[in-house]
N, C-alpha and C positions, 0 to 999 in steps of 0.2 A: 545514453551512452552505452557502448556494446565493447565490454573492457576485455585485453586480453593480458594475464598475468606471465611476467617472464620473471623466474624465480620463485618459483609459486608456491614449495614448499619449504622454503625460507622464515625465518621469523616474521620478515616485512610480508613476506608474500600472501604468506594468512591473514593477520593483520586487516592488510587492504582486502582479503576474498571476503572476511566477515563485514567488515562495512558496505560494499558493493553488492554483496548475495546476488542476484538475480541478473543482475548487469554485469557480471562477466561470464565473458561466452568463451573462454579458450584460456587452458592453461597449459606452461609449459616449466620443466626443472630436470636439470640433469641428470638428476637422481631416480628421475622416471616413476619414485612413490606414489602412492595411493592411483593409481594408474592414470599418474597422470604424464602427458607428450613428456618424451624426452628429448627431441628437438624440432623446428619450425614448420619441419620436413612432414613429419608425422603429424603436427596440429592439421596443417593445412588451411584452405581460406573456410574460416568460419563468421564470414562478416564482421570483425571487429572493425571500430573505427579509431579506435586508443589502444595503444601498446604502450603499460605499465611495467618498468625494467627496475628491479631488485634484485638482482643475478649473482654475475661479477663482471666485474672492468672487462675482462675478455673478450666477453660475449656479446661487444657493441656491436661488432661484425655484422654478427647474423639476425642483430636487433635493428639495424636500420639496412639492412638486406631486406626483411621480410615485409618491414612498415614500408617500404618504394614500392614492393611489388603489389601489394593490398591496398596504397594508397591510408596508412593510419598515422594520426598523430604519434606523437612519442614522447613520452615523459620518465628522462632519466634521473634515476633514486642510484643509483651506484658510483660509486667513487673510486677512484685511486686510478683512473684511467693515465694511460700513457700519454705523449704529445701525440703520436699517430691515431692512438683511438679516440681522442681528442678532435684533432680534422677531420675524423669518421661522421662526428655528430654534428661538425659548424657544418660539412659539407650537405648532412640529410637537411639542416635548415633551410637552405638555398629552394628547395620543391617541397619541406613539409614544414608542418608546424612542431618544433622541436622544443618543450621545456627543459631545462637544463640549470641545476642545481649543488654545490655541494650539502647542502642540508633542506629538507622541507621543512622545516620549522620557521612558522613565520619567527615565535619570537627570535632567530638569530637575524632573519632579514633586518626585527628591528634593534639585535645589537649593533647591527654592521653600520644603521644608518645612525645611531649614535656614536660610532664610536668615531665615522667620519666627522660629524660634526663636533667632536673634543677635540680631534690630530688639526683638527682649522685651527680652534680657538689658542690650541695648545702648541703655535709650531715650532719650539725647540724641542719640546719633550723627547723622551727615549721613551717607545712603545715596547712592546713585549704581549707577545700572545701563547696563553699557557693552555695546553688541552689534553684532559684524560678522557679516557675509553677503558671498559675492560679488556682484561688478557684476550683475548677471543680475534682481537681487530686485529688485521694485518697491515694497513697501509698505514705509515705515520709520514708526516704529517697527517693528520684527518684532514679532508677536503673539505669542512667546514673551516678548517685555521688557514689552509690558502683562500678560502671564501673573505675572509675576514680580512686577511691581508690585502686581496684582490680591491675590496672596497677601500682601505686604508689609503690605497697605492694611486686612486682617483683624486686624492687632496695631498697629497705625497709621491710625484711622479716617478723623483726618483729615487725611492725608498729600494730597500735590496730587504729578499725574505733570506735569514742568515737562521739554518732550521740546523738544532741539535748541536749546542756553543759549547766548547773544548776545547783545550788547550791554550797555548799563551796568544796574548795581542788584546789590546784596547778596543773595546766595544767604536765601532764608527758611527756617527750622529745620524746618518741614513739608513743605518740595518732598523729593521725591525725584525728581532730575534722573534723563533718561534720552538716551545719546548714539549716534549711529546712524553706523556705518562702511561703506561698501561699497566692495569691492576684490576682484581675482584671480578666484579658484573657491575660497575659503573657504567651507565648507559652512554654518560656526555656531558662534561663541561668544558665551557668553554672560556676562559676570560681574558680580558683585552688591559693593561694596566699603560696607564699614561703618566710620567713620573718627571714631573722639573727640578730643577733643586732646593722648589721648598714645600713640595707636596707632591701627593698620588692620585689619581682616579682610578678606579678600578671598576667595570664594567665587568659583569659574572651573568652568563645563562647556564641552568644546569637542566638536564632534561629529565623529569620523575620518570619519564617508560618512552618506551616505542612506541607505544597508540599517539604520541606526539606524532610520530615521523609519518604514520602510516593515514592519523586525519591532513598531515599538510601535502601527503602524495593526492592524496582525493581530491581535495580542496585545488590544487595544481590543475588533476586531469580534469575536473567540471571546469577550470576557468580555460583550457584550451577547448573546448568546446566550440563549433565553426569558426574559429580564429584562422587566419590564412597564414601562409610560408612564412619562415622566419626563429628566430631565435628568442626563447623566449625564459625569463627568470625571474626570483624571488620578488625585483625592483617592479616590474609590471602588477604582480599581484599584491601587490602592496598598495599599487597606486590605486588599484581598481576598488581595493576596499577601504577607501578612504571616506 
């Protein structure tokens, strides 16, 4: 693999440079440190075949701009993307091979796939998805809690994400409420509670560090490795490591 880092001098961006060393051939970060590009213009083609994005939402633009013209895979680690920069990346799927994640962390793939298989077992219950982050994070919800909800919303079609509860009115049986914390240098948790009227489940991933996020960003780009056009997520590498 001939990795190119976008956000490279980000916490994630190092992260993933230390475990790839020698297999990334191009970095880029806005901030232009340690001299490195500060945008795609200035990289230039330097043979990558994987474009690793840890940036920000923004910057999907000029991240599947440069993977069309290179011809690279692309494996998006950023979050909080808009609905339009959103079509940015279903639409590079269409001619590339596009990973697309709110969390690398397997184990939330395998909260999500529990939590589906409880909201079955469970279908009146009242769901709720509670998620902290440190002060630091900007988008809330985290796109791991619509991750979660997204999987939820597959055994619950017409469930409603009702994010940030206030005010008067009776919770409705189809919301699955979603609450956002931020504090400290909490890295991540995440928890899913399923509650009937005569018990709870509660389903809890908490993340000890970032080297999680940054082995499930690797583990992602080696599994799109010769993989053709298409849309690709958590649920495929899940399967592949079974």
């Amino acid at each position: 693999m001939k990795a190119i880092l976008c956000g490279a001098n980000g916490a994630m961006g190092k992260l993933i440079d230390e475990i790839l060393g020698c297999e990334v051939v191009g970095r880029v970060s806005i901030d232009g440190e340690n001299g490195i590009c500060r945008t795609f213009e200035e990289l230039g083609d330097v043979g990558g075949d994987m474009l690793i994005d840890f940036s920000h939402h923004s910057a999907i633009g000029d991240v599947v701009a440069y993977a069309k013209k290179h011809s690279c895979a692309i494996v998006v680690g950023t979050t909080g993307h808009t609905p339009e920069e959103k079509e940015l990346i279903y639409d590079a799927a269409k001619t590339l091979p596009v990973f697309y994640s709110g969390n690398m962390s397997l184990g939330i793939a395998v909260l999500c796939r529990l939590a589906q298989q409880a909201a079955a077992l469970f279908p009146t219950a009242d769901i709720e998805i509670v998620e902290v982050h440190h002060n630091r994070k900007v988008d809330a919800p985290s796109g791991t809690a619509h991750m979660i909800f997204n999987a939820l919303r597959q055994v619950r079609p017409d469930a409603i994400e009702y994010c940030g509860r206030a005010g008067e009115g009776k919770r409705k049986p189809n919301e699955i409420g979603v609450a956002s914390l931020r504090m400290g240098n909490v890295v991540g948790i995440h928890e899913v509670h399923i509650c009937t009227a005569s018990q709870t489940l509660t389903l809890r991933h908490e993340a000890g560090s970032r080297q999680m996020l940054a082995d499930g960003a690797v583990d992602a780009a080696r599994f799109m490795e010769g993989k053709t056009a298409g849309l690709y997520t958590m649920d495929e590498l899940l399967g592949e490591k079974k």
